[in-house]
C-alpha positions in Angstrom: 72.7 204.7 -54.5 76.4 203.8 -54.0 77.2 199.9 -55.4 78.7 197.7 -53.1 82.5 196.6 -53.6 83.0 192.8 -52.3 86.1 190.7 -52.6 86.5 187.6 -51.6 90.4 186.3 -50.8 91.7 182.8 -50.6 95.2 182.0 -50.0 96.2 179.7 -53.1 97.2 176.0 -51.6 98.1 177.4 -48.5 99.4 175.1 -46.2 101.5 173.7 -49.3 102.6 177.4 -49.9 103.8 177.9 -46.8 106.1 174.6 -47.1 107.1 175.9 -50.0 108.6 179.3 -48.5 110.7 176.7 -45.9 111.4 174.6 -48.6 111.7 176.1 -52.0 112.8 172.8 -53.9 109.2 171.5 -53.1 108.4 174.3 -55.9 106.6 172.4 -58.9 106.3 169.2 -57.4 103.4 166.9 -56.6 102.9 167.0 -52.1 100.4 167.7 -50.3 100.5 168.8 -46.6 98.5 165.4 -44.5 99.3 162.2 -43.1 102.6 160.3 -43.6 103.1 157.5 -45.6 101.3 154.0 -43.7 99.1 156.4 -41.6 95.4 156.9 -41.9 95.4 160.5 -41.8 94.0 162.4 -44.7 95.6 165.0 -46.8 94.9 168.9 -45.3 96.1 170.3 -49.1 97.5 169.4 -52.0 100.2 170.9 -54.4 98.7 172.1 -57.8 100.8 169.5 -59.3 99.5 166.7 -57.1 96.1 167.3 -58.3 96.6 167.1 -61.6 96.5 163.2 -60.6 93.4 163.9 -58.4 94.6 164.3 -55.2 92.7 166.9 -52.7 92.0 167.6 -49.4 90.1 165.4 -47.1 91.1 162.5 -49.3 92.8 159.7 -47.4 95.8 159.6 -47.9 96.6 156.0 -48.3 94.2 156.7 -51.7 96.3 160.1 -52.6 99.5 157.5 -52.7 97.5 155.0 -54.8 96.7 158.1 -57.6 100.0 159.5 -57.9 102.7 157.2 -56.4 105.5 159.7 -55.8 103.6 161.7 -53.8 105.3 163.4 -51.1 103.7 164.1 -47.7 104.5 166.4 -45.2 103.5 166.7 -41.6 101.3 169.9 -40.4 103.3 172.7 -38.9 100.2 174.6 -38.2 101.8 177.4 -35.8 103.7 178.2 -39.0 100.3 178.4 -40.8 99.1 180.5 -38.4 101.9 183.2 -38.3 101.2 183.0 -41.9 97.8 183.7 -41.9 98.6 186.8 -39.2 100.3 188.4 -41.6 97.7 188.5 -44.9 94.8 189.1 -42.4 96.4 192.2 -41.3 97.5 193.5 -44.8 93.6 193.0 -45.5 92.7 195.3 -42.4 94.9 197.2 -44.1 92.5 198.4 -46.6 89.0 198.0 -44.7 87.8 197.6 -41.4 84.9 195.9 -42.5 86.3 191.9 -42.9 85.1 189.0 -42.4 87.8 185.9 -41.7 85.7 182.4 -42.6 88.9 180.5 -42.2 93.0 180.8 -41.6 93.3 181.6 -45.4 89.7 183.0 -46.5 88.2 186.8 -46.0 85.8 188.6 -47.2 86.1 192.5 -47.1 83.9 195.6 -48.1 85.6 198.2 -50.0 82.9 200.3 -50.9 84.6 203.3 -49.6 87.8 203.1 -51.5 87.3 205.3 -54.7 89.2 202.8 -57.2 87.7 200.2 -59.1 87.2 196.5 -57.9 89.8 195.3 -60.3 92.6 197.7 -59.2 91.6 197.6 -55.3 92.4 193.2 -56.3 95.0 194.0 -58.1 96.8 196.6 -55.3 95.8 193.7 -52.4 96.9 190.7 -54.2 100.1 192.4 -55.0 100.9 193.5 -51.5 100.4 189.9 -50.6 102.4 188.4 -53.3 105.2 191.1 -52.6 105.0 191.0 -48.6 104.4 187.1 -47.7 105.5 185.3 -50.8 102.1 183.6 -51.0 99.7 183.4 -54.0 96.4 184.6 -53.6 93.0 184.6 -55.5 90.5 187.1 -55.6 87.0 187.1 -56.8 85.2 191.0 -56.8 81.0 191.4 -56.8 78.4 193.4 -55.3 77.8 190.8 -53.0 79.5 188.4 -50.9 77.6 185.3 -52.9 78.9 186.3 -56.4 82.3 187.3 -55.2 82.8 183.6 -53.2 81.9 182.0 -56.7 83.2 184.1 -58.5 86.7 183.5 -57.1 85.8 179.7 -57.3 85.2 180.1 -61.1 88.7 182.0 -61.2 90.4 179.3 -59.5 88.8 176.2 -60.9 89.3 177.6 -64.5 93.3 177.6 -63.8 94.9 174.7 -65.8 98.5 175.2 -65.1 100.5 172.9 -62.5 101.1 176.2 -60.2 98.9 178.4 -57.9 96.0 179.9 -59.8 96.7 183.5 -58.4 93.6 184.6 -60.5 91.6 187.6 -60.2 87.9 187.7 -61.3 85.6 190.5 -61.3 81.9 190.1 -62.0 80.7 193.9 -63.0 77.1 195.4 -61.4 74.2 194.3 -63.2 75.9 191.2 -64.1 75.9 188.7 -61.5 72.8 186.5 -62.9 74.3 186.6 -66.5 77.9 185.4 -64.8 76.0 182.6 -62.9 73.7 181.5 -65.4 75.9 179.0 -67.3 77.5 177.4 -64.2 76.1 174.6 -62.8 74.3 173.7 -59.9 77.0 172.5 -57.5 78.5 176.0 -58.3 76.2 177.9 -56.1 77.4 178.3 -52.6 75.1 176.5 -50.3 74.0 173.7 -52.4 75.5 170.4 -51.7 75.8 167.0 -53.1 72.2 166.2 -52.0 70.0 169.2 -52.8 72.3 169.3 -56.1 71.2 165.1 -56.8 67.5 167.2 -56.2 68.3 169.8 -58.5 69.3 167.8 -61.4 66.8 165.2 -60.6 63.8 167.4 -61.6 65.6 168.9 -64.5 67.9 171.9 -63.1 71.0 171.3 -64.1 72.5 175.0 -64.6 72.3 178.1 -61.8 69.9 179.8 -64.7 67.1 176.9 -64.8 66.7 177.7 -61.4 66.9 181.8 -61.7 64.3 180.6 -64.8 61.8 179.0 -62.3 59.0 180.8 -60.3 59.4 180.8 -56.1 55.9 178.4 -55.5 57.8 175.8 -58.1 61.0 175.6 -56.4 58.9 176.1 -52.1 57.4 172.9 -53.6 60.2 171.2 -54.2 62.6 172.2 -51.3 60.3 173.9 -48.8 61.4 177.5 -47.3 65.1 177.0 -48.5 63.7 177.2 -52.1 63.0 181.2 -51.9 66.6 181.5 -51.2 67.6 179.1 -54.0 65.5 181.5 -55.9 67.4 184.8 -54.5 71.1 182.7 -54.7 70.2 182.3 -58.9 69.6 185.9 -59.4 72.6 186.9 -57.3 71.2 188.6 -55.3 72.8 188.7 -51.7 72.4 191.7 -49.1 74.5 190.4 -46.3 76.8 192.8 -44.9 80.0 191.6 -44.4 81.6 191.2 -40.7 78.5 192.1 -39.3 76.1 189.5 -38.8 78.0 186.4 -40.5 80.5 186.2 -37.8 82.5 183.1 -37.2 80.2 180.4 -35.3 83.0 178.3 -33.8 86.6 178.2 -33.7 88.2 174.2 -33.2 91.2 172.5 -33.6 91.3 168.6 -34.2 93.6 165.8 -35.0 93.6 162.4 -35.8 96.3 160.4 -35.0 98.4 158.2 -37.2 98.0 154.9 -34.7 95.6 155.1 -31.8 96.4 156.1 -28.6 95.4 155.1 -25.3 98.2 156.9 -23.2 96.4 159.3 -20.8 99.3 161.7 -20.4 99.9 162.1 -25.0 96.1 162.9 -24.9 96.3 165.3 -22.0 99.0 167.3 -23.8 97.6 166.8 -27.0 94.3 168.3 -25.8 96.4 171.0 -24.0 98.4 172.0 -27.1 94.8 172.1 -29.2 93.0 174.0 -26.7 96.3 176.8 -26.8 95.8 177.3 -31.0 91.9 177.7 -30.0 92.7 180.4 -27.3 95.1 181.9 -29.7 93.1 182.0 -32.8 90.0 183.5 -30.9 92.0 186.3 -29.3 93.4 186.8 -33.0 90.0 187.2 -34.2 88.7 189.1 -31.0 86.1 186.7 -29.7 85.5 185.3 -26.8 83.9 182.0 -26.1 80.4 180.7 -23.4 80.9 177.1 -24.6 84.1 174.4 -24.8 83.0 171.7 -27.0 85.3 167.9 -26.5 85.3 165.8 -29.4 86.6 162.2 -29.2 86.4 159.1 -31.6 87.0 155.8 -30.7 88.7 152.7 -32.3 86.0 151.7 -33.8 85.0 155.4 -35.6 82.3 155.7 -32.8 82.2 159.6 -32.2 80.8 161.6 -29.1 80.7 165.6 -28.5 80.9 167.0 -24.4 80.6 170.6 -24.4 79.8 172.7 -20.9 78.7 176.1 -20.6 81.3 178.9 -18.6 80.0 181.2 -16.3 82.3 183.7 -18.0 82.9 183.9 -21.7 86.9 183.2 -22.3 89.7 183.2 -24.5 92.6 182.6 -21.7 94.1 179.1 -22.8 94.0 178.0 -19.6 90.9 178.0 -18.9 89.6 176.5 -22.9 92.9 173.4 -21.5 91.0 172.9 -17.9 87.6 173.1 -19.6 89.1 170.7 -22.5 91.1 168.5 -19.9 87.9 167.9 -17.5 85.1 167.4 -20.4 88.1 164.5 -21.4 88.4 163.2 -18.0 84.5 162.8 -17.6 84.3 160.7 -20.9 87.5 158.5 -21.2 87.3 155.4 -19.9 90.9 154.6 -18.8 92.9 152.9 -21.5 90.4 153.3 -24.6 91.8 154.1 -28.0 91.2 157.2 -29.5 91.7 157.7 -33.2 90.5 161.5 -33.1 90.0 163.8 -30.5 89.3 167.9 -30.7 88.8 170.9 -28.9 86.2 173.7 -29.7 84.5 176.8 -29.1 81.3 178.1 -29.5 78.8 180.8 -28.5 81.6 183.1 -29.9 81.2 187.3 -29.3 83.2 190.2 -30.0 85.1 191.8 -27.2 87.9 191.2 -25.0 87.2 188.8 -21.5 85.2 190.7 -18.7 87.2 190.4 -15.6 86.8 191.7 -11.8 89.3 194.2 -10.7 90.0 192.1 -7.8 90.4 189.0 -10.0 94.0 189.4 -10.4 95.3 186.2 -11.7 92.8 186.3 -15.1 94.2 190.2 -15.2 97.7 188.8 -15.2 96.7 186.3 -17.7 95.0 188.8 -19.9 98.3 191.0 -19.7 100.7 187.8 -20.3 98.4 186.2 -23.2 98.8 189.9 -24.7 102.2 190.3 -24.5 102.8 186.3 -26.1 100.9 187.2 -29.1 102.2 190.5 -29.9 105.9 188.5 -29.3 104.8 185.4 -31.9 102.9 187.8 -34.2 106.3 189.9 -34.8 109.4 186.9 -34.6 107.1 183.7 -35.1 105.5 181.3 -32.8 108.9 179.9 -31.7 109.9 183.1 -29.6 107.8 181.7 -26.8 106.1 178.9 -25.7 104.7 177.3 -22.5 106.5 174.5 -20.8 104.4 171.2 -21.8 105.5 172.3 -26.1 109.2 172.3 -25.6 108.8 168.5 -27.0 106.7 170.1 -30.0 109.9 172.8 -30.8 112.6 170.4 -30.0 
C-alpha cells in the first residue's frame, strides 16, 4: 500500500509580504496591512516584527496602536494580493493536479505520485516560490491533510525570529500521534476556544489525553463530534484532497473607516466587491447558484439577503446586478452602513452553461476570459471596467 504524500502551503504574512516587494524599506519593521490610524478597521496581517508586541489579525486596530505605538498601517491593495496569489497557486499546479486552495495564500496538495521524498518535494516548492515571487512560504508534510495543517502550524508558531518563519516541517508515517501527542488542545484543527474550555475542563489538556481516552468517554462528553475528536488525536485523516473538501463560498467584504450612507459609494463599492468574487471564482473554476448580501448597520446590527439564480454564474455582472438588487431590497434610503459584503455560495466545478443563442453571456464568457488571462500575465492594472478608474487613479 503506497503512503500518502500531503503538504500543506501558507504564504508567510502575506499581505505584508506583498507590501514588502513594493516597498522594500518596510523590510524588518513592525506594520501590519488594516485600518488607518483613527479608523475602526481591524488589522488583515501583521509584520513578524509587529507581533512581537502582540499585534495580529482581526485585532482592532485602534488596540494594535495602543500595543506597539509606532506601528505603521497600510491600506489593502487586494488586486495586488490577488495577482500574487495567481502566481504561487499556479507554481503549485505545477507539481500536482490534485490541490486544494482554502484561501488566497493556503493549499493543500497530494504528491503521492512524485517519487522524491516529502522533504525534498517542500524543499524543491518552497524554493521555486522563494526564487519566482519573492515571497516566504511555509510548509508542513504528513500522510494526511490534518497532520500536515498542524504540522505547518507547529513550524510556524515555533519561529522566534522578527522575519517570516519560512519553515519546513515534516511529520514521517507512523508518526503522526507521537508528533501530536505533546501539543495542546487548541492545536488540533477543528477545536475552538469553546470545545477547548470543554477539553480542559474535564481534564484534557494535551492532544494525547484525548488519543488516551476510549470513543463512549469522549460521545459522552461532546456527542457524535467526540468519535472524530477520537480519530483527529490519532491522526488519522482519510480525506482526499481537492476532491470532496472543495471551497464552500467565495466573499469579499469591507468595513468602512466612517459610515456611509451615500447610495451611489455603496453601489460601486458593492460593484467593485462583487468583480473580485466573479474573478476569484473563475480563478478557482467554480461557478456559483446563490449571491449572498451582507450589510451591518450603525449600530453593529447585521442582516444576510441571499437569492437563488436560475443559472449558476461566475460573469461579474451578473454576481454586481444580483449584489446591487439584494442591496436595493434592504436599504432603507440614507442608513449608515459600517460593513457591507458580497458572497457566493452553492459553488461547483465547471465553466457557466450557456445557450448557443444567448449571445451576450457568450460574449461575456469570451471577454471575462480574455481580462483574466490579460491581468494574470501584466497585473490587474492592464484593464479595468469603467466605474474603477477612481480605484487606479
Amino acid at each position: 500500500m503506497n503512503v500518502r504524500k500531503i503538504l500543506h502551503m501558507d504564504l508567510d504574512a502575506f499581505f505584508c509580504s506583498v507590501e514588502e516587494l513594493q516597498d522594500p524599506s518596510l523590510k524588518g519593521k513592525a506594520f501590519a496591512v488594516g485600518g488607518q490610524p483613527g479608523s475602526r478597521g481591524v488589522i488583515s496581517t501583521a509584520s513578524y516584527a509587529a507581533r512581537k508586541f502582540g499585534v495580529h489579525s482581526a485585532m482592532p486596530s485602534a488596540r494594535a496602536l495602543r500595543l506597539c505605538p509606532h506601528l505603521l498601517l497600510i491600506s489593502s491593495r487586494h488586486s495586488n494580493y490577488e495577482e500574487m496569489s495567481r502566481k504561487v497557486m499556479g507554481i503549485i499546479g505545477d507539481f500536482s493536479p490534485l490541490v486544494e486552495i482554502l484561501s488566497i495564500d493556503e493549499a493543500f496538495m497530494d504528491v503521492s505520485d512524485l517519487p522524491q521524498t516529502p522533504l525534498q518535494i517542500a524543499r524543491k516548492l518552497q524554493s521555486r516560490i522563494n526564487t519566482e515571487t519573492n515571497l516566504p512560504c511555509s510548509i508542513g508534510a504528513a500522510t494526511n491533510m490534518l497532520v500536515a495543517k498542524i504540522a505547518n502550524d507547529f513550524g510556524k508558531h515555533n519561529h522566534q525570529d522578527p522575519t517570516p518563519p519560512n519553515a519546513i516541517t515534516v511529520v514521517e508515517p507512523g508518526e503522526e500521534a507521537v508528533f501530536l501527542a505533546p501539543l495542546p488542545v487548541e492545536a488540533l484543527w477543528g477545536v475552538g476556544p469553546k470545545t477547548a474550555e470543554r477539553l480542559v475542563a474535564i481534564g484534557l489538556h494535551k492532544i494525547g489525553d484525548i488519543a488516551q481516552c476510549t470513543p463512549d468517554e469522549l460521545r459522552r462528553h461532546f456527542g457524535q463530534s467526540g468519535l472524530e475528536l477520537y480519530q483527529r488525536a490519532r491522526g488519522i485523516d482519510n480525506r482526499p484532497v481537492g476532491v470532496d473538501h472543495e471551497a464552500k463560498s467565495i466573499s469579499q467584504e469591507i468595513t468602512f473607516a466612517k459610515d456611509i450612507n451615500d447610495g451611489q459609494m455603496l453601489i460601486q463599492t458593492i460593484r467593485r466587491l462583487a468583480c473580485q468574487v466573479g474573478s476569484q471564482l473563475r480563478q478557482q473554476g467554480f461557478t456559483a447558484k446563490t449571491i449572498r448580501l451582507k450589510i451591518r448597520w450603525q449600530n453593529f446590527e447585521t442582516h444576510t439577503r441571499q437569492v437563488s439564480l436560475a443559472v449558476p454564474t461566475n460573469h461579474d455582472s451578473v454576481i454586481i446586478q444580483t449584489a446591487i438588487d439584494l442591496f436595493k431590497g434592504i436599504w432603507p434610503e440614507g442608513e449608515k452602513v459600517r460593513l457591507i459584503g458580497v458572497g457566493s455560495t452553492q459553488l461547483a466545478r465547471g465553466p457557466v452553461q450557456m445557450n448557443l443563442l444567448d449571445t451576450d453571456r457568450n460574449r461575456e464568457d469570451r471577454l471575462l476570459r480574455s481580462v483574466d488571462q490579460l491581468r494574470q500575465r501584466f497585473g490587474e492594472k492592464i484593464v479595468y471596467r469603467g466605474f474603477e478608474i477612481e480605484d487606479y487613479e
